[in-house]
C-alpha positions as CSV (number, residue, x, y, z in Angstrom):
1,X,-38.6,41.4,22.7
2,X,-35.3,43.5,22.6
3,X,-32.1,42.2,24.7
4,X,-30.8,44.3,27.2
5,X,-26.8,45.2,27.0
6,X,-24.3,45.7,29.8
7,X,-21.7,47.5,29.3
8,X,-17.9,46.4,30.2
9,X,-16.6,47.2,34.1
10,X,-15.6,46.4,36.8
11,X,-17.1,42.8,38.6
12,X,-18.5,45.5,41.7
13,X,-20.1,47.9,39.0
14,X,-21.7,44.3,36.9
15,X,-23.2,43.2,40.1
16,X,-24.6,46.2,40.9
17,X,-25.9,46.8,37.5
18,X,-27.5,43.4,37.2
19,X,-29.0,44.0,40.8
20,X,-30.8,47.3,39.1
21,X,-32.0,45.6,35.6
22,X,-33.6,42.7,37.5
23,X,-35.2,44.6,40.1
24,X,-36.6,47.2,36.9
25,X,-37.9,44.6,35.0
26,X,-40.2,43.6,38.2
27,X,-41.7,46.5,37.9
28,X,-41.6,47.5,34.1
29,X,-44.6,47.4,32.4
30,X,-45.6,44.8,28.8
31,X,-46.7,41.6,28.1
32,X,-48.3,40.1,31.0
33,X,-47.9,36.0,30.6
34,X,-49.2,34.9,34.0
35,X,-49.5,36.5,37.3
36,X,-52.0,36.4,40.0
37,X,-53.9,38.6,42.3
38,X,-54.0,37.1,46.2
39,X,-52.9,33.8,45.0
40,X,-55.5,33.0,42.2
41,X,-55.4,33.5,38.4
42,X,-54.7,36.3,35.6
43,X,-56.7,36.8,32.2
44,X,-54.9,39.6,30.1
45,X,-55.5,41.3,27.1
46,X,-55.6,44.6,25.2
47,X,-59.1,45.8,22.9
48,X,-58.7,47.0,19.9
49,X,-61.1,48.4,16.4
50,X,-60.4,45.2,14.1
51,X,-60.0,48.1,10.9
52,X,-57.5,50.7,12.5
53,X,-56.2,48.2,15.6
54,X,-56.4,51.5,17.8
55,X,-57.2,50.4,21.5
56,X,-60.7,50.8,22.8
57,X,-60.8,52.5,26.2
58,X,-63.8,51.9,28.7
59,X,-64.9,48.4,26.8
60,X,-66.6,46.2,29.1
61,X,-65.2,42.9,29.0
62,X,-66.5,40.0,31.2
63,X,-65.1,36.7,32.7
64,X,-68.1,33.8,31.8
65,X,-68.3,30.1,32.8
66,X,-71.5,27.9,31.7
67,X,-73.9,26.6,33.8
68,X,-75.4,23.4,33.5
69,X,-78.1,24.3,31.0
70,X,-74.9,25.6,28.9
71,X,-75.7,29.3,29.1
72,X,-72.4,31.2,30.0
73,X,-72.8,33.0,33.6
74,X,-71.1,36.2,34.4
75,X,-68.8,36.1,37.2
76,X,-66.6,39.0,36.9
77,X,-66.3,41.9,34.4
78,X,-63.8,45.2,34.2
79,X,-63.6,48.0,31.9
80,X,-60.6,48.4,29.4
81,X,-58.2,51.4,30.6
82,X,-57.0,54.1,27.9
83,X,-54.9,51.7,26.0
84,X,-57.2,49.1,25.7
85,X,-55.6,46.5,28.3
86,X,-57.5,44.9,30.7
87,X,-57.0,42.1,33.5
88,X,-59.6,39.4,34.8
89,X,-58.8,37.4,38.1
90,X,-60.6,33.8,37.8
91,X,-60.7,32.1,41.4
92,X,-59.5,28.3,39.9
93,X,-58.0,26.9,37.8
94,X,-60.0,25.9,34.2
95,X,-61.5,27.3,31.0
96,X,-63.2,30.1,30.7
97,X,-65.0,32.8,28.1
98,X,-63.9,36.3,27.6
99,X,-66.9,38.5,26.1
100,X,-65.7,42.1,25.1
101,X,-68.2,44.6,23.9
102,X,-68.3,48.5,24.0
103,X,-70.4,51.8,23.1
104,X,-67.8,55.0,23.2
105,X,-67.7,57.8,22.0
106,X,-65.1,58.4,18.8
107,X,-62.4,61.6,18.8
108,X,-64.5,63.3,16.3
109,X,-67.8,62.9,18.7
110,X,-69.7,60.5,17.3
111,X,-71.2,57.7,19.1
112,X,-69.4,54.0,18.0
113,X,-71.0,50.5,19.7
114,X,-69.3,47.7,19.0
115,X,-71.2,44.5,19.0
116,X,-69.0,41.8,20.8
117,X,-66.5,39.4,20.6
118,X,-65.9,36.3,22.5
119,X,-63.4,34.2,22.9
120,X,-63.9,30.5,23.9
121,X,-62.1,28.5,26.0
122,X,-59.3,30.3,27.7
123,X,-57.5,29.0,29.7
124,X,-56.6,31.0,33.9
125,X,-53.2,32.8,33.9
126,X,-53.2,33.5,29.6
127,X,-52.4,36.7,27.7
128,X,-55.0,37.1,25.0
129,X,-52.9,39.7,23.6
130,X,-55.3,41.8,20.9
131,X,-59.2,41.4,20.8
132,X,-60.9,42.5,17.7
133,X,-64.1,44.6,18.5
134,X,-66.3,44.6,15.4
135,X,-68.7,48.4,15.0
136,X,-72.4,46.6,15.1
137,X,-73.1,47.4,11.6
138,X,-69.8,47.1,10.3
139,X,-66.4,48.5,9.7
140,X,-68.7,50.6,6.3
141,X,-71.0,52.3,8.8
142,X,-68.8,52.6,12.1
143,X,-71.4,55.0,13.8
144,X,-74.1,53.6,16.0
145,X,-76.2,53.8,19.4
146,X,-76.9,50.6,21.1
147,X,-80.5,49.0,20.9
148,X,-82.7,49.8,24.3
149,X,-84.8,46.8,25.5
150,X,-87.6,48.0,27.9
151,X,-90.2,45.9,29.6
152,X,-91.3,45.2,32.9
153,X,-91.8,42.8,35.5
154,X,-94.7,41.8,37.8
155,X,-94.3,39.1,40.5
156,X,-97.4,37.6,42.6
157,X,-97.8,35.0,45.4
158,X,-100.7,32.7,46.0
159,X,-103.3,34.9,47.6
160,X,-104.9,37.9,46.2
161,X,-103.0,40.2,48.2
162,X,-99.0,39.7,47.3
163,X,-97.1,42.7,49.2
164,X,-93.3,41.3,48.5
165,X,-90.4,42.5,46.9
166,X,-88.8,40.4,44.6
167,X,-85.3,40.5,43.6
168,X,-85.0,40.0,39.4
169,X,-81.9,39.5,37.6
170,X,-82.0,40.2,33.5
171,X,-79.6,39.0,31.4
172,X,-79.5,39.3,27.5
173,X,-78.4,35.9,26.0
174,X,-77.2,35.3,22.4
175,X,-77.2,31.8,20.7
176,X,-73.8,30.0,19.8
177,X,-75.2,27.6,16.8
178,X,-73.3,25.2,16.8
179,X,-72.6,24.7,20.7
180,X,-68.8,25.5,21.3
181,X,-67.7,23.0,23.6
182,X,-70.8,22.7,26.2
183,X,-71.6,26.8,25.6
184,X,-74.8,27.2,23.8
185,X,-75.5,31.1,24.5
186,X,-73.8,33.7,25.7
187,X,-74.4,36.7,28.4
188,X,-73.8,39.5,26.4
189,X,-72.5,42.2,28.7
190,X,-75.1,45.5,29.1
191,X,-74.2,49.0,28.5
192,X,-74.0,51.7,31.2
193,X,-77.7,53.1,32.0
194,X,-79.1,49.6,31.6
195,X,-81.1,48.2,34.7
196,X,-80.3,44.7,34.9
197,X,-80.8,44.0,38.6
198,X,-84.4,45.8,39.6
199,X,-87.0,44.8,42.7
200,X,-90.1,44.9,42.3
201,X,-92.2,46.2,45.0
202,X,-96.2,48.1,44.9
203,X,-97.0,51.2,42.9
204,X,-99.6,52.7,41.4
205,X,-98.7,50.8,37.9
206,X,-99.1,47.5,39.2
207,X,-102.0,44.9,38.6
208,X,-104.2,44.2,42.0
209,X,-101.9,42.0,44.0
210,X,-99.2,42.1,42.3
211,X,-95.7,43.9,42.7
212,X,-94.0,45.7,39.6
213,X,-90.9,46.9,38.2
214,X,-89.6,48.4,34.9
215,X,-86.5,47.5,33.4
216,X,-83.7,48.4,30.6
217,X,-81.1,46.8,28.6
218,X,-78.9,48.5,26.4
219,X,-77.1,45.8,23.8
220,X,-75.1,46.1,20.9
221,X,-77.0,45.8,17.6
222,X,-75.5,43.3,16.0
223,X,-74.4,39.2,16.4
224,X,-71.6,38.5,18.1
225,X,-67.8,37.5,16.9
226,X,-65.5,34.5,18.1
227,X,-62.3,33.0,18.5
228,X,-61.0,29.8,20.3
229,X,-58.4,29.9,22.4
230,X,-55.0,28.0,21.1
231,X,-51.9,28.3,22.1
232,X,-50.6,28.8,18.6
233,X,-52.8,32.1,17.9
234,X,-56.4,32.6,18.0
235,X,-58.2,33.4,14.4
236,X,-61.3,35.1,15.3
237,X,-64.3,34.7,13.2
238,X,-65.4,38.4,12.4
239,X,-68.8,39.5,12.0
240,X,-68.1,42.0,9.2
241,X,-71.4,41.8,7.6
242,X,-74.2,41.7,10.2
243,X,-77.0,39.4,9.5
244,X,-80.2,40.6,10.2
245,X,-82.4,40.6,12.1
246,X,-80.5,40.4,15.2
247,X,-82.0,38.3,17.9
248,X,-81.8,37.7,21.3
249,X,-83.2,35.8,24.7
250,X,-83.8,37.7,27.4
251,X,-84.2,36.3,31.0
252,X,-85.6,37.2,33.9
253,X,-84.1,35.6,37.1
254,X,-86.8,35.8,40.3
255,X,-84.4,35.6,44.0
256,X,-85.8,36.1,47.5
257,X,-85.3,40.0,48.2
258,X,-81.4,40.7,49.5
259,X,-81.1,37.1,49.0
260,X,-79.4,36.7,45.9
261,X,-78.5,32.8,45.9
262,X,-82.3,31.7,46.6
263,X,-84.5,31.5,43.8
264,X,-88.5,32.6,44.6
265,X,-91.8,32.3,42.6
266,X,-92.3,28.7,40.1
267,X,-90.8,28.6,38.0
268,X,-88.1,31.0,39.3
269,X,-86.9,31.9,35.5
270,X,-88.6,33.2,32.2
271,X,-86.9,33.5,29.0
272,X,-88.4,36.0,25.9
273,X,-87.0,35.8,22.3
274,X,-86.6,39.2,20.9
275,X,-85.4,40.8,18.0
276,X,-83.5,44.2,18.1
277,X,-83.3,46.8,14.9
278,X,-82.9,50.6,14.7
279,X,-82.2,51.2,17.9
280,X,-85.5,49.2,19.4
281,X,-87.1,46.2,20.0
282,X,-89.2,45.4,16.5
283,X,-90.6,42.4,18.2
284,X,-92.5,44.3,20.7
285,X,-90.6,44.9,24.4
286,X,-90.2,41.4,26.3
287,X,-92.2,42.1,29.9
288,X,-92.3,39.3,32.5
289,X,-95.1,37.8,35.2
290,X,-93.8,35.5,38.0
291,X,-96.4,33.7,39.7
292,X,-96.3,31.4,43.0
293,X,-93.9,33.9,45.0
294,X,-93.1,33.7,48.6
C-alpha cells in the first residue's frame, strides 16, 4: 500500500488537508478488509482466469453453509462486476463456503465455462482477495458450453385423482471426498437459462393423476477446485486436468405450493446420480416421481 505525503504549511492549511485525506479515503475505493451491510457481515473478493489472472465479469458466486446431512445450502449468491470483484453479506457471524463458477463469453466471441472453485471455511467480514476459475476442460482447451441436464418431475397424492401443484427445488450437488470439515457435497451454482425452481401442475404430458413439470440445469463440465481459508494465504487445489467422467447428484426438493419452508409428498426429497460429458447427460436425463403429496 503506498504512503500518502503532506506537504510542509502552515498548521491551518495541515488541518485542513488531513480533514480532506481522511474523509477521501472513506470513500476511495481497494481492498475491502471488513465492512458490513445493515449491521451484519462482508465476504469480498475478486474472480479471476487461473492462466492470464484477467478478472472474470458476470461469474456467479454463491454464499453456502451445510445442513445437517453435510450438503452445502445456498443462501445467497451475486454476480462478479466488470473487474471481477464481488461482495457477499452473511447474516451471523461463522464459517462459511464461497462457490464461484461462470460461462461468458471471451473478447474474441467464443463461449468459455469455467467449472468452479470453492473455498472452504471462510470466515464473515474476510477479503478473499483473487479466486482462481479453472475453463472445465482445462487451461489447453479454454472453449466450452456448459452441460444441459433435462428431466422432469411428476408428483401424485393418495387417490387416483391428484389436482395439486407442487413446489420442486433442483439443485446439482458434487461430492467433496474426503469430507472437508462436516461438508460432504457441494451446491454447484446453475447457469442462466436453467430452471431450478419449477411447479408442477396438469397438462396434457402428465400420467393419469398425476401433475408434471419439466426442468433444466445448466452446470459446468468439469469437477470442482478448492482452497481452505487461512489467514496466511489460501493455496487452491486446481483442477488442471479434468478427470472424467464428471459426476453429479441431482436433487429434487418437493414444498407445499407458495410455501417454500414446508416440505410435501414422502419422502419430500429424491436424489439421481448422473454423469455429464459433451455437453449432455451420458447417463440418461435424471426425472423424478414424488408420491404421497398433499
Amino acid at each position: 500500500m503506498k504512503r500518502g505525503r503532506l506537504c510542509r504549511g502552515t498548521t491551518f492549511v495541515v488541518i485542513s488537508l488531513l480533514g480532506f485525506i481522511l474523509g477521501g479515503l472513506a470513500g476511495c475505493g481497494g481492498i475491502v478488509v471488513g465492512g458490513n451491510k445493515g449491521g451484519g457481515f462482508s465476504i469480498t473478493g475478486v474472480i479471476v482466469d487461473d492462466a492470464t489472472t484477467l478478472p472474470v465479469a458476470g461469474a456467479l458466486v454463491a454464499l453456502e453453509q451445510p445442513d445437517a446431512s453435510g450438503i452445502d445450502r445456498i443462501i445467497s449468491s451475486t454476480t462478479s462486476a466488470s473487474n471481477g470483484s464481488f461482495t457477499l453479506f452473511p447474516s451471523a457471524s461463522g464459517l462459511y463456503e464461497v462457490v464461484a463458477d461462470a460461462s461468458v463469453k471471451s473478447a474474441s466471441g467464443t463461449i468459455v465455462t469455467y467449472a468452479a472453485t470453492v473455498t472452504f471455511g471462510v470466515p464473515a467480514n474476510t477479503n478473499l482477495n483473487q479466486i482462481p476459475l479453472e475453463p472445465e476442460f482445462g487451461n489447453a482447451t479454454p472453449d466450452g458450453i456448459p452441460a444441459t441436464i433435462l428431466g422432469t418431475v411428476s408428483t401424485s397424492g393418495t387417490n387416483m385423482v391428484f389436482l395439486s401443484q407442487v413446489d420442486i427445488k433442483l439443485s446439482a450437488l458434487q461430492s467433496v471426498s474426503p469430507a472437508i470439515g462436516p461438508v460432504v457435497q457441494v451446491t454447484i451454482p446453475v447457469f442462466a437459462g436453467s430452471t431450478p425452481s419449477v411447479t408442477t401442475a396438469t397438462n396434457g404430458t402428465c400420467l393419469n393423476g398425476t401433475t408434471c413439470a419439466n426442468y433444466s440445469l445448466m452446470v459446468p463440465e468439469g469437477f470442482f477446485s478448492f482452497g481452505r481459508f487461512s489467514a496466511s494465504g489460501i493455496q487452491y487445489n486446481l483442477a488442471v486436468q479434468q478427470i472424467l467422467p464428471v459426476r453429479y447428484t441431482v436433487e429434487a426438493s418437493a414444498f407445499f405450493h407458495l410455501a417454500a419452508l414446508s416440505p410435501d409428498c414422502t419422502p419430500p426429497n429424491e436424489f439421481s446420480d448422473i454423469v455429464v460429458g459433451n455437453g449432455t447427460v451420458v447417463s440418461g436425463n435424471p426425472n423424478f416421481g414424488f408420491s404421497g403429496c398433499l
